[in-house]
C-alpha positions in Angstrom: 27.2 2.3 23.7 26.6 5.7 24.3 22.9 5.8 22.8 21.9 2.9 24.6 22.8 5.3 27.3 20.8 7.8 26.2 17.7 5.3 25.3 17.9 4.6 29.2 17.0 7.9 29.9 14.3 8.2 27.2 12.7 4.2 28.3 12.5 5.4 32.0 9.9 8.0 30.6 7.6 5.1 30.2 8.2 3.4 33.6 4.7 4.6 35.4 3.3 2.8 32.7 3.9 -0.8 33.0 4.5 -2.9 36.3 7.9 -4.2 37.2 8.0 -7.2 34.7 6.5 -5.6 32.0 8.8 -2.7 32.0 11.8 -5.4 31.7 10.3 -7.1 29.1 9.4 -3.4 27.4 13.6 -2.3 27.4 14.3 -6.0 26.3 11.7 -5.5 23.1 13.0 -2.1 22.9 16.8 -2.8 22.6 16.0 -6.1 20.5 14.8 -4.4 17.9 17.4 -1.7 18.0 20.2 -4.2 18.0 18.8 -7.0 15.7 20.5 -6.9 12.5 18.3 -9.7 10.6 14.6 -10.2 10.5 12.4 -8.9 13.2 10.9 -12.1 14.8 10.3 -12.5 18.4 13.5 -14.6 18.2 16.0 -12.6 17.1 14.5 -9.5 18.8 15.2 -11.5 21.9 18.5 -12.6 21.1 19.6 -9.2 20.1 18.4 -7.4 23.0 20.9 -9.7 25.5 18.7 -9.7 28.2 17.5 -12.8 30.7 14.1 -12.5 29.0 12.9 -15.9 27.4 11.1 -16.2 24.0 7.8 -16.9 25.4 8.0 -14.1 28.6 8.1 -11.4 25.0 5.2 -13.3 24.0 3.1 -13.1 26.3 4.3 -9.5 27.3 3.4 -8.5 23.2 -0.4 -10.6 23.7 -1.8 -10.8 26.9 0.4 -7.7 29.0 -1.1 -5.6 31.5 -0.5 -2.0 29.7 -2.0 0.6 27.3 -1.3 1.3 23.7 -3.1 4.4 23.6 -0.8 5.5 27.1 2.5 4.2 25.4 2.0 5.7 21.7 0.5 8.7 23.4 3.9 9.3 25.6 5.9 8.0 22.7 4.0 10.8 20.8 4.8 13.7 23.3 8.6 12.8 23.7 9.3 13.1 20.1 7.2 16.5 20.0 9.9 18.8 21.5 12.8 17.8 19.0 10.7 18.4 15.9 10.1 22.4 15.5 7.3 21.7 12.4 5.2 18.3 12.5 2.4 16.3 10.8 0.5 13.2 11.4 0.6 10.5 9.1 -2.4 8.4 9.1 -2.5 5.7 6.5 -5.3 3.3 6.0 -4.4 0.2 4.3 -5.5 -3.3 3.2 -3.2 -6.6 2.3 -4.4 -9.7 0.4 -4.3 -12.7 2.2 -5.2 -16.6 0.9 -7.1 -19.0 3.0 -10.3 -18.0 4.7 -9.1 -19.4 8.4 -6.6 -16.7 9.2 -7.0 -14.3 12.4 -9.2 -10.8 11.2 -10.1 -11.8 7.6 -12.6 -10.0 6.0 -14.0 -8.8 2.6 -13.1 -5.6 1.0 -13.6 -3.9 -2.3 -10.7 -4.7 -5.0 -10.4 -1.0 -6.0 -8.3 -1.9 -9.0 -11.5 -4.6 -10.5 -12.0 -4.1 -14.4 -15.3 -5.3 -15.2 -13.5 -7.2 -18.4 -10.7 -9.0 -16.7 -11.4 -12.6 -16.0 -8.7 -13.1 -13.5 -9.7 -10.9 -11.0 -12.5 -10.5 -8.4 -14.6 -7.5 -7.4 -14.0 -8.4 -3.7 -10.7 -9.8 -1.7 -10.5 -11.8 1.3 -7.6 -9.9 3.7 -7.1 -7.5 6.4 -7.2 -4.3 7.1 -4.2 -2.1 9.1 -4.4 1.2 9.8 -0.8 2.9 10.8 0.4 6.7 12.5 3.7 8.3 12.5 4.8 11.5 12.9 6.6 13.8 10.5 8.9 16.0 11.2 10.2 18.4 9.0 13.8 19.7 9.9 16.7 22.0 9.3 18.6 18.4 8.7 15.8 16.7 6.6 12.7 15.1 6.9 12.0 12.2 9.9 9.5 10.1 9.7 8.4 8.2 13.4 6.1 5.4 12.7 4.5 5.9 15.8 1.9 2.5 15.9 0.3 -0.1 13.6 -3.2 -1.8 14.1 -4.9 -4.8 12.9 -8.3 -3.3 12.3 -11.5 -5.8 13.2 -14.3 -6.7 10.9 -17.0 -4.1 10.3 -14.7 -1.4 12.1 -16.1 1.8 12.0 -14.3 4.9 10.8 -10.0 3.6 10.8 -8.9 6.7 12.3 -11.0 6.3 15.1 -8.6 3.4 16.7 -5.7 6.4 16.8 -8.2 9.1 18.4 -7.0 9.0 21.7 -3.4 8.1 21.3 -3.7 11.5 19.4 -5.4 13.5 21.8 
């Protein structure tokens, strides 16, 4: 119990961010994910964070919630900054293959691995494209790694590191 006492402290850092409701449903989502000990659906986060929040109030808070994710990461990113005395970014640009054309953000992209004499493969793939920043922090103790936030990246997006630019700055 005593680091969900010290998560208060650090969670009220982000309370100028969000409205009343919103900064519930925030510590609820916060402390679910801390406490859940099996998968990380919406469910269990909910479950595990013991709070009056309902399934679909973390739903709606996670899709259609009146806040920033460039204000949150970019706090988030100047709270850690102070315990880490030598730091990097980690910016990693990815894609994941996905099957059926009617999914949410498919698009084309180049199969890097394609050998021209391999029948089974294709020289494109349907699937989307994440781009993800953490922080690492390199320590007396060892080395920490913060994943800081993870992006679905739309069709025909420009450079991927751009979506990160002012959560950065």
């Amino acid at each position: 119990m005593e680091t969900l006492a010290l998560l208060d402290g650090v969670l009220y850092r982000f309370r100028d961010l969000f409205g009343s409701q919103n900064f519930h449903l925030f510590c609820a989502y916060i402390y679910g994910t801390i406490l859940c000990n099996t998968r990380h659906t919406v469910t269990e986060i909910c479950q595990g964070s013991n709070s009056q929040a309902h399934y679909w109030s973390l739903i709606k808070f996670l899709s259609r919630g009146q806040w920033s994710w460039e204000q949150v990461c970019s706090r988030l990113i100047w709270t850690i900054l102070p315990y880490l005395p030598n730091w990097i970014y980690i910016y990693d640009h990815t894609h994941t293959v996905k099957t059926g054309k009617k999914q949410f953000g498919l698009h084309f992209f180049r199969n890097h691995r394609y050998r021209k004499r391999n029948t089974n493969q294709s020289k494109f793939h349907w699937g989307h494209e994440f781009a993800a920043l953490g922080i690492l922090g390199l320590t007396e103790q060892g080395n920490f790694l913060f994943p800081v936030w993870a992006k679905l990246l739309r069709v025909g997006a420009g450079h991927a590191l751009s979506a990160f630019e002012s959560a950065i700055r």
